[in-house]
C-alpha positions in Angstrom: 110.5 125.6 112.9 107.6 127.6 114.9 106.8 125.9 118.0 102.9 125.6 118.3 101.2 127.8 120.2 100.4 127.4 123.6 96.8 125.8 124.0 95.7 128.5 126.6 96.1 131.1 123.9 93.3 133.2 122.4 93.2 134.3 118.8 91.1 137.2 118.4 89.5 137.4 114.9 87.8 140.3 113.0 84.6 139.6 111.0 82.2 141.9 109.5 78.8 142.8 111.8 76.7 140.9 109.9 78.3 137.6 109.4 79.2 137.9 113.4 74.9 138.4 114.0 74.7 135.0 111.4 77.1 133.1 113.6 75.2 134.6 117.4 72.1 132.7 115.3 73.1 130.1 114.5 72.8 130.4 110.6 76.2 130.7 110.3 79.0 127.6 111.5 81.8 127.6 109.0 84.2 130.8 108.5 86.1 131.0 105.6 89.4 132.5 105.3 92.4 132.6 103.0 95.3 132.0 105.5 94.8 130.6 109.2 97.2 128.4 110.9 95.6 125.1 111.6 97.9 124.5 114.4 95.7 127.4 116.3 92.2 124.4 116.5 92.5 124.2 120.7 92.8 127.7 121.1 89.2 129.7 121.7 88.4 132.2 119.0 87.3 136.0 120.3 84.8 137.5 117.4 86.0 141.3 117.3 82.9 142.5 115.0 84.1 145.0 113.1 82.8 148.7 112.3 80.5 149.9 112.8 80.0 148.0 116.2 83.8 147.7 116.9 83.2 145.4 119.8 84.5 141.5 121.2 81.2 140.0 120.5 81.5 136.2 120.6 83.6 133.4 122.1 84.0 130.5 120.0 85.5 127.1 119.8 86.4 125.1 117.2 85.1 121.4 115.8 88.0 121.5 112.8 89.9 123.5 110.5 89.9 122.1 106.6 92.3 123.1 104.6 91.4 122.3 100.7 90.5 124.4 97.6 88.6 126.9 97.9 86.0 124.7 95.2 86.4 121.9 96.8 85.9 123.8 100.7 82.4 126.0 98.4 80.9 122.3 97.9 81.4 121.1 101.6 80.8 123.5 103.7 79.0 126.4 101.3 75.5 126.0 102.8 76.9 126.6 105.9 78.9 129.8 105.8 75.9 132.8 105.3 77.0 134.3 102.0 76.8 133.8 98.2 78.6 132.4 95.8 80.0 135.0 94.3 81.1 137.3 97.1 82.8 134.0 98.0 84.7 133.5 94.6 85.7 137.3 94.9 87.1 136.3 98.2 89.1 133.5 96.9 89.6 134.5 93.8 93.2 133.8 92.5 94.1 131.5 95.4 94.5 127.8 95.3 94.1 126.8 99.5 91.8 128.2 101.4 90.6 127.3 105.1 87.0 126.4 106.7 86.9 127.3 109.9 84.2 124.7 111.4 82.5 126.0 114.6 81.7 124.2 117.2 80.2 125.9 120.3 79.5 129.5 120.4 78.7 131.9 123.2 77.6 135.3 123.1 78.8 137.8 125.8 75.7 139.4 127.3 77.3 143.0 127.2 80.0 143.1 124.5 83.3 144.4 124.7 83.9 147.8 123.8 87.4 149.1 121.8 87.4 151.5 124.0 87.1 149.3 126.9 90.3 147.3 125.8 92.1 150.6 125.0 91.8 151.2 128.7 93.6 148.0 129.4 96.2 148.5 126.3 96.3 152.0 125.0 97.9 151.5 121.5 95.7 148.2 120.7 94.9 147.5 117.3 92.0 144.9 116.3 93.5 142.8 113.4 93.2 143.1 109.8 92.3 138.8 109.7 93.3 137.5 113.1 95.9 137.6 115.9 97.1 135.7 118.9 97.2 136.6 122.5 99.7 134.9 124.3 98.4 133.3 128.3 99.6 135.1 130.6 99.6 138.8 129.0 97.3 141.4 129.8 94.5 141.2 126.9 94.6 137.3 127.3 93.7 137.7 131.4 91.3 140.4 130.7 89.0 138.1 128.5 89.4 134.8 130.6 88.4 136.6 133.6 85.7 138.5 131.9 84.2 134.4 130.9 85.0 132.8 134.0 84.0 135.3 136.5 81.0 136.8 135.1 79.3 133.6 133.6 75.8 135.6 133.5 77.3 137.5 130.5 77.7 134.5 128.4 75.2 132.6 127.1 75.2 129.2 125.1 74.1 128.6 121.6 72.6 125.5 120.2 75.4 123.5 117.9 73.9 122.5 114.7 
């Protein structure tokens, strides 16, 4: 058996531009995904917003993670999520769990995060396809928590709804 991870971790996760500018206002508090590992709740989410803006946008933490049918998670937390019906049963379609992703607060970095900035820090560094997980202590992981703690001017608080 996996140990859990390490509560100082990060998980960096990749979501289109425009569901990343739903979440930044507010619109947007539930992500839905097909696989996450609810053992990751007390580790702070990085938004990577995918191309064309390929930047670490958003720093998130999490309220819950609901694991139920995808039906069942449509009916709860639908309203909630910034897309339609039937992008969201193309999504699922075929699988019997999915996972809500409840957000809880969300900050915005003033001056986003380039690719190209992170490159400099980790040459061969790949965003990930759905999510990944930086381990404390490495690199990328010190890189981010300094950027939050030591520059709080470039963070700004959202409103939880």
């Amino acid at each position: 058996m996996t140990a859990p991870p390490h509560p100082d971790s990060l998980v960096l996760l990749s979501i289109r531009h425009e569901f990343a500018t739903l979440i930044r206002n507010g619109s947007k508090r539930v992500e839905f995904r097909k696989r996450y590992n609810p053992k990751l709740i007390s580790c702070p989410i990085i938004i990577y917003e995918t191309a064309p803006c390929m930047q670490f946008s958003l720093w998130v933490t999490l309220k819950d993670i609901v694991c139920d049918s995808p039906s069942n998670l449509w009916k709860q937390f639908g309203r909630l999520s910034g897309t339609h019906r039937k992008p969201y049963n193309e999504y699922f379609d075929g699988k019997a769990l999915g996972h809500a992703l409840l957000l809880d607060h969300v900050q915005s970095f003033k001056k986003p995060i380039s690719l190209n900035e992170i490159r400099s820090i980790r040459e061969d560094y790949r965003p990930p396809q759905s999510y990944s997980i930086i381990k404390r202590d490495g690199p990328l992981h010190k890189f981010f928590t300094a950027r939050k703690r030591n520059n709080p001017e470039e963070v700004s608080c959202l409103p939880a709804s």
